[in-house]
Structures are given as C-alpha cells and as structure tokens.
N, C-alpha and C positions, 0 to 999 in steps of 0.2 A: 833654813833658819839657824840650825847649829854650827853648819859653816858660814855662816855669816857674820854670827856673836864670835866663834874662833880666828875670823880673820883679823878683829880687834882686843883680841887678848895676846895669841903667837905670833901674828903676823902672816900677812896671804901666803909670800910666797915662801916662807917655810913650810907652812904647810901644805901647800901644791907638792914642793920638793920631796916633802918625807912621805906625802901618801904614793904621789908616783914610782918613788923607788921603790915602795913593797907593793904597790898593787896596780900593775900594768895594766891598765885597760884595756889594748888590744888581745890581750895573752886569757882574760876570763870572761866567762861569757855574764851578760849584763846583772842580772839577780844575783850570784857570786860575789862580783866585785865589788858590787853596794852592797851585800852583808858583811864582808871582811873591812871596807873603808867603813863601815859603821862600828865594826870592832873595836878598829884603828882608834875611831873619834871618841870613845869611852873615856881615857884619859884626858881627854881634852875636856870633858862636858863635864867631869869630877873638878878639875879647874875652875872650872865656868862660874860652878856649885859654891865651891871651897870658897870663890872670891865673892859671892852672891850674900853667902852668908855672915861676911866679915861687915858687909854693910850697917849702915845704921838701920836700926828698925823706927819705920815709920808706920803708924797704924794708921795712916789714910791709903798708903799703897802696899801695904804685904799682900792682899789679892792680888793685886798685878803681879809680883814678884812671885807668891806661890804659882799663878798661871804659867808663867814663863820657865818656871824653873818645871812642873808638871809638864812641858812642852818638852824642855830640852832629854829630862831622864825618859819620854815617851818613844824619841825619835830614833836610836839606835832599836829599842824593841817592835819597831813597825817595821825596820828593815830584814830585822832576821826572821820576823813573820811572814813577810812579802817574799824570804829568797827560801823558807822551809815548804810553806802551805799558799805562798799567793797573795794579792794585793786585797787586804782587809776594807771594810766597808760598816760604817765609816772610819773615812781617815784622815792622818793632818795632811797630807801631800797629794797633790792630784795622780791619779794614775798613769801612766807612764803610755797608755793605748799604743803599744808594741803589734807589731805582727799586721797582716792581711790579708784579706779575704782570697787572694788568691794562690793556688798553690806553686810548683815547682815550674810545670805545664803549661801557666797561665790559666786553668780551670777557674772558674769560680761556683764555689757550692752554696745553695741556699737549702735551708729544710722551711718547708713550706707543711699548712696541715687544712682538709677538708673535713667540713662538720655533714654527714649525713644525717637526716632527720625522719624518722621511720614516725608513720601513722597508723593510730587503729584506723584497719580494713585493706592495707598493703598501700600507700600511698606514700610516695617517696620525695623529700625534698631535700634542695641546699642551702644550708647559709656561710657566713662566713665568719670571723674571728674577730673583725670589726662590728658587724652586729649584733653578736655573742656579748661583746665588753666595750660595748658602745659607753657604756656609765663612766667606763672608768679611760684614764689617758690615754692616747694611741700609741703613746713610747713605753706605756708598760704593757702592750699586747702580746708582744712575743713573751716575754719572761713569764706571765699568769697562764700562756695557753700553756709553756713548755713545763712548768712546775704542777700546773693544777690538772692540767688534760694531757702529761704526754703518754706516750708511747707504755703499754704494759711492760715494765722491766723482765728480764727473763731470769734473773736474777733477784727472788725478793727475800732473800735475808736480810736483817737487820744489821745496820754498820753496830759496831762494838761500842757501848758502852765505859768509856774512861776518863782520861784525864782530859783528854782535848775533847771531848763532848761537853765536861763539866767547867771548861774555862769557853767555850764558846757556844752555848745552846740550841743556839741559831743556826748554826752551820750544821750541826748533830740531827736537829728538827727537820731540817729541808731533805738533808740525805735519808732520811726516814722517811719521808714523807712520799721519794721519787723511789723507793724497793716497795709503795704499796700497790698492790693490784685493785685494791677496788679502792673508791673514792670515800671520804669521809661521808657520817650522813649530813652534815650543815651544810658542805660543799652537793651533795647531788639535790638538798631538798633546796637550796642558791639555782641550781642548774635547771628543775625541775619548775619553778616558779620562773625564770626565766622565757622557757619557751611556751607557757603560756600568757607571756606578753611580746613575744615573736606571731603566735600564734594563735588568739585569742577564740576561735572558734571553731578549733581542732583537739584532739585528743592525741598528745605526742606520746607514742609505746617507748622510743628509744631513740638515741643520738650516739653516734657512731665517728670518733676524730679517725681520719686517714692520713697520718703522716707521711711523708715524700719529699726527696732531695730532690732539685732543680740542679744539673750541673751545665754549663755550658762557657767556651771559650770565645771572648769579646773577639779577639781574631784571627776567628775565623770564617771565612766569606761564602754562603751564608751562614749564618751562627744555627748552631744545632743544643737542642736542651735535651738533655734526656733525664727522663725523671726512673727516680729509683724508690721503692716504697722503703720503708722507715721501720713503722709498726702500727699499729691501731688500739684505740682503747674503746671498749664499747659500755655506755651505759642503760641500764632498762629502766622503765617508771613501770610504775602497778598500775 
C-alpha cells in the first residue's frame, strides 16, 4: 500500500532505482531487506503525510483520511517488528508463508501426539485429538493440543517480565503459559468434564499426551517413518 501511494507522489521508477541502489535484494537475506526498504520508505511516507495534511479538511471523510494515514505510519513499524521478533498477528499484510516442511535431506518431520486414557481398576484406552476438540475447528487442533497439552517444558522459568511483555501481553501470556508444568485449574476441570462425555460410564483416573515426531523421506522406495518421542504431559483427576 505505501509503495503504491509512493509510486504516485516520486514516481515508480525512481523509486525502484533508489531502493535498489541501497538495498540489493540478492545480497540480504529477505526479513533484512524489507526492514531496511521500510527504513528507506520513512521519508517518503512523512511526504505522503505532509501532503495529506495540506488537504482540505472535509468532515464527511477525515475518517477515511485518518484510516489511511494510521495505515501508512503503521506499515514501516510491522516491518521492523516482523524482521526483530516475527510476523505479528494480527496484521495489515498477509504473511509471507516462507520455508518447508522439508529439510536439507528431503526429510519431512511431523510432531504428532497420543492421548492415553487411564481408568479406575487399570483399564486402558485411546483417543485422539479430533475427539478431544471435536467442538472446536479442525484448523485449530494442532495449535490448542501444542499450547494447552504440550509436552512438560524442562525448562520452566518464567520468560522476564519488561518492556516487550508490556507492549505485547499476548505473546508474554502464551510463553508463560508453555514454562508451566501443571495445567491451569479451568483448563483440567475443561479436560476433566470433557472425558466424561467421551466416556459417560467410566470413571477416568488420568489422561496421559504422548508426543512423537513422524520423520520420513517421500523418496525413498519403500518410505520408512520413524518415530521419535517428543515428551509427555500427564494429567490426574481425583
């Protein structure tokens, strides 16, 4: 969007010309060189501004105009956030979906998780992660197992308390949330009411997640997977 409004204020291809002299795309690697061309585009978007406000003021559209002009001073500060800390959520710009699932090798690694179900009197069973959060969408099943059920950190200090916890709470919350070893109580009395509607004429003692990596290379003839455990989190009911 801001090179868009810039290409009709300086003109395109000056501006192609003067970002390309200072910032070689092939020469930085991609996060880089879209924080430093966001640098660049600072002065341009101070322009953009300076002429925005020379306008006449119309009180049917200063909304539109405030929105835009909130757009434009937004867009340089998503990129230096995206090339410090990573691609913010939400945001104006779609994600860039970089990278793939496969490595160097041709591997491909999955982390997969099994839920064991322990009953009073030794009585063992399994479900699965889609029966677990059947309620809820099946594109947020991984993210809710991996935040709510994963693996016991071995590491559970608490991330630090500062500036960037207090400008992003959200992000602060979650990392606090994955150094805890036991589960919150609304989150196990959620879990706990749940498998008595898995299991409505059982007495569940305890649910037990088994984490594990599936790796295996598409080709190779026959494909072989081998699975690697993870970690485990084990919860008890009274």
């Amino acid at each position: 969007m801001l090179r868009n409004v810039a290409y009709n204020v300086v003109g395109g291809s000056v501006l192609d010309s003067q970002l390309s002299a200072v910032v070689p795309s092939e020469s930085l690697p991609p996060k880089a060189a879209g924080a430093l061309t966001s640098l660049l585009e600072l002065p341009i978007s101070y322009c953009i501004v300076k002429d925005m406000m020379r306008l006449p003021i119309d009180t049917h559209g200063v909304g539109v105009k405030l929105l835009f002009l909130a757009f434009i001073l937004w867009m340089p500060v998503q990129h230096l956030i995206t090339a410090r800390y990573g691609e913010p959520y939400p945001a104006l710009v779609m994600p860039s979906f970089a990278g793939t699932r496969s490595d160097r090798n041709g591997n491909i690694r999955i982390t997969n998780v099994k839920c064991k179900v322990l009953f009073r009197g030794g009585r063992v069973s399994w479900t699965s992660e889609y029966d677990l959060l059947s309620q809820a969408p099946s594109a947020y099943h991984d993210v809710i197992m991996r935040h709510m059920f994963g693996p016991v950190p071995a590491d559970s200090s608490a991330p630090p308390l500062g500036l960037t916890a207090l400008l992003f709470p959200g992000r602060f919350l979650s990392r606090y949330r994955e150094t805890q070893k036991d589960l919150g109580p609304q989150t196990k009395h959620w879990l706990n009411r749940r498998m008595k509607v898995l299991y409505p004429s059982q007495t569940v003692t305890a649910i037990i997640f088994l984490w594990y990596t599936d790796t295996f290379n598409p080709k190779q003839v026959p494909a072989i997977t081998v699975h690697e455990p993870v970690g485990i989190r084990e919860v008890h009911f009274r």
